[in-house]
N, C-alpha and C positions, 0 to 999 in steps of 0.2 A: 460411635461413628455414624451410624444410624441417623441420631440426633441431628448433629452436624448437616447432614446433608440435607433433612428437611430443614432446617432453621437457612442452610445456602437458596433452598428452593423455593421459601418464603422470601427470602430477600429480593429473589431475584424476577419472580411475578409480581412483586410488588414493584421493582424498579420499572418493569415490563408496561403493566395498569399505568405506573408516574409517567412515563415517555407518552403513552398511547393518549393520556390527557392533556400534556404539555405541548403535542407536536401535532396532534391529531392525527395521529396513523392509526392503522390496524394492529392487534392483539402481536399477531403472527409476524408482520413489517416493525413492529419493535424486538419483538422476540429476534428475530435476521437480524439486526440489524448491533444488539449487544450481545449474542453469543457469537457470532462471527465475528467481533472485536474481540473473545479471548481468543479463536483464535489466529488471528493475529497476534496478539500480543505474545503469544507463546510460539510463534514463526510456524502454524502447522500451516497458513497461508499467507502469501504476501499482501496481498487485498481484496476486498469484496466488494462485488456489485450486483446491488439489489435488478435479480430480472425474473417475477415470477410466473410462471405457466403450469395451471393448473385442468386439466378438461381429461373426457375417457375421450379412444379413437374406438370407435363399434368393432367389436370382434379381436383388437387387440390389449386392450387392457386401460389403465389408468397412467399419466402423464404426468409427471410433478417434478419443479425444481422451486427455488425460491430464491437463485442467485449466484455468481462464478467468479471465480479467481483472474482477473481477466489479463494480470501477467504472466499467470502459467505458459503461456503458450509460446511468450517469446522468450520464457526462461530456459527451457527443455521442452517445445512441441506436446505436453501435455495439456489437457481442457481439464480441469478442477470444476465439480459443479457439486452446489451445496445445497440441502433441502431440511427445514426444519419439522419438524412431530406437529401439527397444526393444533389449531382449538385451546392451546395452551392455557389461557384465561379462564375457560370455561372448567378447569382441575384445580382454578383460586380456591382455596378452602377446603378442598377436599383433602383427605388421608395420600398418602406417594402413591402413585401409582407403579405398574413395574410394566417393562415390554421384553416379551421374547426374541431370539433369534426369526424364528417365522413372520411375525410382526416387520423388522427391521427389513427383513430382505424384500419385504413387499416395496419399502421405500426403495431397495436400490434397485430393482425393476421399473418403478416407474422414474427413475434417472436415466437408469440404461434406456428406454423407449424413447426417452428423450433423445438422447445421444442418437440412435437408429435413425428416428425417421427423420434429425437435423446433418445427418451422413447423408440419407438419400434425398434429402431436398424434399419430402413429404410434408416435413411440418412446415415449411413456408407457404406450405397451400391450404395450411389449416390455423394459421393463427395471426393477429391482429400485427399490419406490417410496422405498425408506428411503435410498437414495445421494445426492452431492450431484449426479451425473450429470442424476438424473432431476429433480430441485428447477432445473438450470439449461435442461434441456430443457421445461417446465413454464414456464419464467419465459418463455423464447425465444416460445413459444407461447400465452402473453399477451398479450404486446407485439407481436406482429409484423406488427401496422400502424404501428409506432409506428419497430421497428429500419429505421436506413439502411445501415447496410453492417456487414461481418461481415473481423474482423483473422485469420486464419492466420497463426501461427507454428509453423513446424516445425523441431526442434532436433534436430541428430546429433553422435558423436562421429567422424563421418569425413569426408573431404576431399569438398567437391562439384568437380564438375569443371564444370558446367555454364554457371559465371559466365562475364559477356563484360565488356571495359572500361566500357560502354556502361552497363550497369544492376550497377552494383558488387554490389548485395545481393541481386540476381534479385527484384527484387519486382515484380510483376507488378500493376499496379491498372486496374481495368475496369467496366465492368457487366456481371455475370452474371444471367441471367433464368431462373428455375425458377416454377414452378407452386407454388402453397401452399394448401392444400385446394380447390382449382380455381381460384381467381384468379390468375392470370396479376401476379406483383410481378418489381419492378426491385432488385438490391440493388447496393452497390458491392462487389467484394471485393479484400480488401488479401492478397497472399500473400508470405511475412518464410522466407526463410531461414537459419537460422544454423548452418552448419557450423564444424568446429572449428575453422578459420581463422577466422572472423569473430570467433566466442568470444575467441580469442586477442586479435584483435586491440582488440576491447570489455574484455577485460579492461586492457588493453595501457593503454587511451587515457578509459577511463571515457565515452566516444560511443559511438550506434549503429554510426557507419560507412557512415550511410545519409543519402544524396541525392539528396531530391526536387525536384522544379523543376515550376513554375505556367506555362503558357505564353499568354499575352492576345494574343485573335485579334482580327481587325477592323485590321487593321494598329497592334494596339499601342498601349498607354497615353500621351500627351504626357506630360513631366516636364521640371520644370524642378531645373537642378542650383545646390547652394548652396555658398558656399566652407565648408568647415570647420576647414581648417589642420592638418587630422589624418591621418596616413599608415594609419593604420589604419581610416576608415571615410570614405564619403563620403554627403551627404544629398541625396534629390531630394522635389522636393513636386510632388503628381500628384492628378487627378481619377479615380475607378475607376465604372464603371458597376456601377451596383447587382448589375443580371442578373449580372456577371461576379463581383461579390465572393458571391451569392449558388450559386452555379455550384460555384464553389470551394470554400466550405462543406461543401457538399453531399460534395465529394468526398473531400475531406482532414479535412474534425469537429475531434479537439479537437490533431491534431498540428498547426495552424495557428498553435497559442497555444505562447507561450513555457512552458517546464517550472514555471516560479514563480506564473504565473497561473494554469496547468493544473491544480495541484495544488489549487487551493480553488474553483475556479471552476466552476460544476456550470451549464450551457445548456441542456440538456435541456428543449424546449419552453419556454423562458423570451421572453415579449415586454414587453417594456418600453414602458410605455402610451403614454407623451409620444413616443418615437419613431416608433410605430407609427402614430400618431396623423397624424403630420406627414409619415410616407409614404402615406397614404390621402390626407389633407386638403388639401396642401399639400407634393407633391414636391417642384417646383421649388424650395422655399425651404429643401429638406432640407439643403445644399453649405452653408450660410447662419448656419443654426438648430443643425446636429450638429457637437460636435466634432473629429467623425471618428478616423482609426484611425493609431495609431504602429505601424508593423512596422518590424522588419529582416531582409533578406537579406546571404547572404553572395557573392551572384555577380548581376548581371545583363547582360542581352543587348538592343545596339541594332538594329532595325531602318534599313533603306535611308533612309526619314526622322526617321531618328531619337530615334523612340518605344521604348519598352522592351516588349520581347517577350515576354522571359522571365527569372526571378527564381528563384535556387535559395536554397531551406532557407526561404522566406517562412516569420517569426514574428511574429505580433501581441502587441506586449506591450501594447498598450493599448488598449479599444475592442472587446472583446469581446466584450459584451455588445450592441452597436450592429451588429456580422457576425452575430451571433445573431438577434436581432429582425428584419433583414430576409429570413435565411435561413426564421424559421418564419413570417412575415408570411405567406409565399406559402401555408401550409397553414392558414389563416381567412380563413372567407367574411364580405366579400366582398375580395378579396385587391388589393392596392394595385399599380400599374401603374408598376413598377419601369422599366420604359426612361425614364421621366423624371429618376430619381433618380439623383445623380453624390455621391460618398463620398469629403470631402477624405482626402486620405492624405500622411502624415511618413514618407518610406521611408528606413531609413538602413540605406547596406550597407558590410557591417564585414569587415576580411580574415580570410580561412579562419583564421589560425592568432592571432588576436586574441578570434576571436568566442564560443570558451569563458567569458572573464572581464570580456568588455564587455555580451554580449547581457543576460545578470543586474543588471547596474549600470543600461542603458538600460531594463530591467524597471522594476529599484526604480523610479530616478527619475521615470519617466513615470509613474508612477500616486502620488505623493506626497501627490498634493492626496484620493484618495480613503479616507477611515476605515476600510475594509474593509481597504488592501492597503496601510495607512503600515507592517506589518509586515515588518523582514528577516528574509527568506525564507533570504540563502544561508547557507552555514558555515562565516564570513568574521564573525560578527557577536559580539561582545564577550563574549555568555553561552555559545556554541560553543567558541569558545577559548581563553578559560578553563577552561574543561571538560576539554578536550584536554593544557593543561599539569599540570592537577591528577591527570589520570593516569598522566602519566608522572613524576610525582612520591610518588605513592602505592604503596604496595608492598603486596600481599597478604600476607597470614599465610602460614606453611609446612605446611601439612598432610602434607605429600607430600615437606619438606623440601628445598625449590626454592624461591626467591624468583622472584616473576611480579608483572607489573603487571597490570592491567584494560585491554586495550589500546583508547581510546574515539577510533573513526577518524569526524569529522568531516567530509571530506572522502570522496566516493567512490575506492574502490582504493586510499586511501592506507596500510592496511594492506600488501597486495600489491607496490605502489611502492615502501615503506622495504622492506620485504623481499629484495626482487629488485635491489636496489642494492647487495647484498653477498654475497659470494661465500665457501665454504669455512668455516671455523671463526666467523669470524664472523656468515655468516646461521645456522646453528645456532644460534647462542648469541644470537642476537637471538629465534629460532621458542621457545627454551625462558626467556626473560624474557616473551615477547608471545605465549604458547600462543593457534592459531587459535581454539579454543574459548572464550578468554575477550576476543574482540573485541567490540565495540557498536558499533555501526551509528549513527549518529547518530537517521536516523527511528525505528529501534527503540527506543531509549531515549526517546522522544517517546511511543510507545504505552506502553510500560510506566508511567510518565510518569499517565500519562492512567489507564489501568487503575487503577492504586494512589489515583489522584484522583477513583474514583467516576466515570468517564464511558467506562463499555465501549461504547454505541452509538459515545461517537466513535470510538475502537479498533479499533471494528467498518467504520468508515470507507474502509478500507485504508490502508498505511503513509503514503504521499504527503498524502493528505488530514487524516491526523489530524495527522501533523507540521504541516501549515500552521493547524490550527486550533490546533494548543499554543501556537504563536507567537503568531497573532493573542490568546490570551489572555495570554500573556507581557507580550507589548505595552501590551496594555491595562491591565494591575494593575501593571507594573511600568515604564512608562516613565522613570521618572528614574533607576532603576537602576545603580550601578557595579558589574557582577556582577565582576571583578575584584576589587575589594574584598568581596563582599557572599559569595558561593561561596567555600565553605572544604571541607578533606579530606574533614571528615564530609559534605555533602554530598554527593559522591562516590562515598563508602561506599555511603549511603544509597543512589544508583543502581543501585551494584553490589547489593545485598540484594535490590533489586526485580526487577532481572536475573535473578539468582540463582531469585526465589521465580517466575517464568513459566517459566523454563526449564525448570524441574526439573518444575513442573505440567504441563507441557506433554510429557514422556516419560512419565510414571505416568498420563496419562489413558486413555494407549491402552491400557494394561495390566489396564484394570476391567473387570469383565465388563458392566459397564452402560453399557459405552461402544459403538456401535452402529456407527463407524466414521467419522462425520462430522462438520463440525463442529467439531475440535478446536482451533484457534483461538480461536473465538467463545466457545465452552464456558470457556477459560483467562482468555481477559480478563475474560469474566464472574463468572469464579470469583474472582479476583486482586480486582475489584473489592467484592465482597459481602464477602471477609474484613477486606479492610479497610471496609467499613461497618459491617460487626456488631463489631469491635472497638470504633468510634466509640463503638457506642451501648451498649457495656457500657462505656463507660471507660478500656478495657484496652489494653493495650500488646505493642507485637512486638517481642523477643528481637533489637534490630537489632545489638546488638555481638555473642550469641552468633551470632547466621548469620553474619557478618564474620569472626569468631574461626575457626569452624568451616570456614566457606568452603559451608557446605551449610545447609538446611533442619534443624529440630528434627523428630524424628517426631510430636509434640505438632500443630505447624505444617502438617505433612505431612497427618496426619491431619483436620485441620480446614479446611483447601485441598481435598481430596478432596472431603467432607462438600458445601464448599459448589458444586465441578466438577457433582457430581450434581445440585445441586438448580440449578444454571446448564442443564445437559442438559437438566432435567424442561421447564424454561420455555420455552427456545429451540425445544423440538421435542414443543410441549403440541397435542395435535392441536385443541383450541378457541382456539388464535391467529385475529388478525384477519388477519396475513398470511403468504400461504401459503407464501411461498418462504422458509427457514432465514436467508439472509444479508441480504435485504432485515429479514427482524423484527430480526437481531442489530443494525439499525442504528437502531432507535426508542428513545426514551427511555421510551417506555412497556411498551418489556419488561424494562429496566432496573428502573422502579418497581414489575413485576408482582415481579422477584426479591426487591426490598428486603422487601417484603410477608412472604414466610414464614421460618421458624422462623431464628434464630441457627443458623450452624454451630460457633459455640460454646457447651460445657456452662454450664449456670449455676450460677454457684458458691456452694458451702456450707462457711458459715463454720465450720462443727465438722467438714468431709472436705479442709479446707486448700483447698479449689476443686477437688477433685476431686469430679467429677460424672457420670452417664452421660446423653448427647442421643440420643434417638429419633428418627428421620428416617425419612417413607414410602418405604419401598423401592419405585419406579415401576418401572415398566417401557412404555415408550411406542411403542404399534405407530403411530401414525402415518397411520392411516386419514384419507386425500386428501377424502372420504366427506365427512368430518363437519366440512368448513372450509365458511363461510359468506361468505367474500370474496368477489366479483366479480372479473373480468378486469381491472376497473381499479386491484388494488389493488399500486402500481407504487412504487418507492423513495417518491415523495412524496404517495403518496394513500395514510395510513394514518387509518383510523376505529375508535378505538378499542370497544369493545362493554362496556370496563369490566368485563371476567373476569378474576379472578386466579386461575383456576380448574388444576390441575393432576392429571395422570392421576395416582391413586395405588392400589397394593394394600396389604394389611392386615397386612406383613409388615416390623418396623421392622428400624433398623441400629442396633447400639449404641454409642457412640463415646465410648470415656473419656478424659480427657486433665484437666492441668491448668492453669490459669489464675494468673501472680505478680502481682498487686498490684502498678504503679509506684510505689515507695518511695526511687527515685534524688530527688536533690536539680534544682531548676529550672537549666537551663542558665544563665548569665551573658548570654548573648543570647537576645532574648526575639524577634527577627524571623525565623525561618527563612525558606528560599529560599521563595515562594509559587508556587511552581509543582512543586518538584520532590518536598517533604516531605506526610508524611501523618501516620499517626498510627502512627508507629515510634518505641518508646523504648527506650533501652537501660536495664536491671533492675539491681539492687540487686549481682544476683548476675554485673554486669562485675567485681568483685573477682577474680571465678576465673577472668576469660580466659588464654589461654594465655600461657606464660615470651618467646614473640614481643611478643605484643603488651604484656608488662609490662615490655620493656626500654623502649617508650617511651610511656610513659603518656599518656592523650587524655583529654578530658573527653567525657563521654558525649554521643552524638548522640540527633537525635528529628527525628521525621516529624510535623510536625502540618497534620493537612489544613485544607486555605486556604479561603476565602472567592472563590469566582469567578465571573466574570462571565458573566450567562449572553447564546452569541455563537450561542446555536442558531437565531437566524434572521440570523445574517451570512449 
């Protein structure tokens, strides 16, 4: 076992050193930036954004994050914030190292300092206003009537020793009590270690690796148990007192909800009237009137009579909404008197080693009957899978004189899995047909997806979220669908091109000098989406067989992706935004329509210069003064008021940008339905005659992106 984890720990400083070469970041900004993709991948968070803040404050200690979950908060009013073991690079070559418990907690003190002085507004007078440090210290110190508990993860690449059987992940959950500009507040905090065993074994198993368990006092819930006929799970049906499901809430937010619900399901102060209504009005008939709640466990424990004491991994796949409303019930006056109210409950507990590929299906089906969540979530589902076989079917161009596929891993780790199931000549000759760099993520290809479809607020969403809302609009324009039949190569293509064109924007942003260091993300989906707008509305069309052919961006493309990266930054970080924090506006659709607003980042073309033309663009420069915002404290993921500015900082100092624009002169494809979710407005040009002798050994009819007609699910 031993072994094993240093040959994981080699792999993975090695992947660390490759990023830090290929991207030019720092040791520690790649370290962030791939262990905070597992976890993701294993759902311990929905997404990461890099915000590092490192300095001592005299007389109170040392300060460190290296980055936060920045959907927690409108998930369940938690702040998730993540710091990694630093210096990582510098232990290349050396023997494992190990870290203790006392080591560890020194990290999650200088988390908590963080959290402290971005409560009382301290760290905004001590750190640099243009970071996104200070934008999520700012946000903290809005809300901080609003935040219930605060997630610590702290990531190393060395052995903890400190784990006992008893608490497998060392996660420690509690109430911690500090002061926050003198009021006296209760928070919960959650403390997540992941040393490089766990990593391993999170990569190992695509799960945390983490086991929590509910424990019901009062001598335990009555339940009665039902035959099911099934070795792998068994059902009991049980009454829950309010107080106790609200208790719970409280303590554990939105890790209560299954992964599939979680991901579109935003509670955050949400009360549902008719419920609220009927625990004021009429408790007693709440058992009566409410559907109540479907969860499942994978473990529970009886009591001396028999009742169930305790329940490990409790997941509510249904009824989340109904834990919600009585949980914030308690926080409006005049608050309903919960010891009356009893919450039927469907508990079914499913065996440990079932409950990966039952809990998702007892998801879907429990909530069938509801329009919001008739959506397959997992990636098991007909248009997934397809996807998956069209790429192992597809063979890239040779630039490089290497045949590679596009490897589109659908499944979490399943890249890693085929990999690591072959040994010697063979996994080589697998790593160089399935190069790491050219895998897809399934949710990534969901954003990209969306980018290219005009909807960067959703993008903006984090990856979990926007994938669920791809689907639900998937769903909705395409239910009769046979993507099996309907998904063809170019399709696929198409993907990759879109891949291709974030990617690649996504390493030349940091390279501009009008790049401020934040934000790049936001910045690329915004950009990715505006190019493809301003094509729309000239008509024109994107080179999608030359970037196929080529395998890369045109400088043409290049050049007009920059153009519009800029005028994406000008917006995002316009100091007369209505709101003040960077990632909360990337997620309005009203700074979406402030972008569409200005100039084309394409020339407009002249008919006597072939389309070749030069575009003028204000050169901004955005200092960012905090000063000149006009938002109030309330203005929170969902309190945005727009003020109706499309107003942007500009100096007097343009950019010249020449490029040319081809006329589509290709003939109309033979099908006239493209995929509606995944095509935009990509055509391939006149001038596919001159792809490369690859691709004219077998000839293709040209592909196109034409952007769809969608539904709008902005208030699902």
């Amino acid at each position: 076992m031993e072994e094993d984890i240093e040959d994981f720990r080699k792999d993975l400083l090695a992947t660390i050193q490759n990023e830090q070469a290929t991207n030019g970041t720092f040791g520690d900004s790649s370290f962030f930036s791939i262990a905070s993709g597992i976890l993701q991948d294993c759902e311990a968070i929905d997404d990461c954004q890099e915000a590092e803040c490192d300095y001592d404050v005299p007389g109170k200690g040392h300060i460190h994050i290296d980055g936060y979950d920045p959907s927690s908060f409108d998930t369940d009013e938690s702040i998730t914030l993540i710091a990694i073991d630093p210096d990582c690079l510098l232990r290349l070559g050396a023997p494992l190292k190990t870290i203790n418990r006392q080591e560890c907690e020194k990290h999650f003190k200088a988390m908590l300092r963080f959290a402290d002085r971005a409560l009382t507004g301290h760290l905004l007078e001590e750190i640099e206003e243009s970071t996104d440090a200070y934008d999520l210290a700012n946000y903290i110190h809005e809300n901080h009537d609003d935040i219930i508990r605060f997630r610590l993860h702290f990531i190393t690449d060395r052995l903890y020793t400190g784990r006992s059987d008893k608490d497998s992940d060392e996660q420690s959950e509690g109430k911690d009590s500090y002061l926050s500009g003198g009021i006296s507040r209760t928070y919960h905090i959650e403390k997540h270690i992941w040393d490089i065993s766990r990593l391993l074994k999170t990569k190992e198993t695509m799960t945390t690796d983490e086991t929590f368990f509910i424990e019901f006092g009062g001598g335990g819930i009555p339940a009665v148990k039902s035959d099911t006929n099934n070795d792998e799970m068994s059902l009991y049906l049980m009454f829950i007192p309010a107080e106790s499901l609200a208790e719970v809430y409280q303590r554990y937010g939105s890790k209560l909800m299954e992964a599939n619900v979680r991901s579109f399901l935003s509670l955050r102060g949400k009360i549902n009237k008719g419920i609220n209504r009927t625990l004021k009005e009429q408790p007693e008939d709440f058992v009566a009137f409410n559907n109540g709640i479907t969860a499942t466990a994978t473990h529970v424990e009886f009591g001396e009579n028999g009742r169930i004491v305790r329940a490990d991994n409790l997941q509510i796949v249904n009824g989340g909404q109904t834990t919600a409303t009585i949980f914030y019930s308690q926080r409006k006056q005049p608050k309903p008197n919960l010891s009356r109210v009893r919450v039927p409950v469907k508990l079914i507990v499913v065996d440990n080693d079932a409950a990966h590929h039952l809990i998702p299906q007892i998801s879907k089906y429990s909530n069938s009957q509801n329009k919001v969540e008739e959506a397959d979530f997992s990636a098991n589902n007909q248009y997934q899978v397809t996807l998956e076989k069209l790429s192992k079917r597809v063979f890239a161009p040779m630039p490089n004189g290497s045949q590679t596929h596009w490897y589109y891993e659908r499944m979490r780790g399943q890249y890693d899995n085929a990999k690591n199931q072959l040994t010697g000549k063979q996994q080589r000759d697998f790593i160089k047909l399935n190069p790491k760099s050219q895998v897809i993520k399934m949710v990534e290809a969901a954003k990209y997806q969306m980018c290219w479809n005009q909807q960067p607020h959703v993008a903006s969403y984090g990856n979990q979220k926007c994938f669920a809302r791809f689907v639900q609009q998937q769903t909705a324009t395409n239910q009769d669908t046979n993507w099996s039949q309907t998904l063809t190569e170019d399709d696929y293509k198409q993907l990759v091109c879109k891949t291709l064109m974030f990617r690649s924007l996504y390493k030349l942003v940091k390279q501009q000098d009008w790049f401020e260091g934040s934000y790049r993300v936001n910045i690329v989906e915004y950009a990715m989406a505006k190019f493809a707008y301003d094509l729309q509305q000239a008509g024109k069309s994107f080179d999608a067989a030359g970037t196929w052919t080529r395998q890369c961006l045109s400088k043409q493309d290049t050049d007009h992706l920059l153009t519009a990266a800029r005028m994406a930054n000008d917006v995002l970080l316009d100091d007369n935004r209505p709101v003040k924090n960077v990632s909360e506006w990337a997620k309005k659709e009203d700074c979406w329509k402030q972008l569409r607003t200005l100039p084309s980042c394409f020339p407009v073309g002249d008919a006597n210069n072939n389309g070749a033309t030069s575009l003028a663009v204000p050169a901004t420069k955005n200092h960012r003064s905090r000063a000149k915002h006009t938002s109030d404290s309330s203005s929170t993921p969902s309190a945005l008021t727009n003020n109706g500015s499309n107003s942007v900082s500009k100096s007097n100092k343009p950019i010249s940008v020449t490029a040319t624009i081809t006329e589509n002169t290709s003939e109309e494809p033979d099908w006239q339905t493209p995929n509606p979710l995944s095509d935009a407005n990509m055509v391939s040009h006149s001038h596919e005659k001159q792809m490369s002798d690859t691709l004219r050994k077998s000839p293709e009819k040209p592909f196109q992106f034409i952007i769809p007609d969608l539904p709008n699910l902005s208030q699902m």
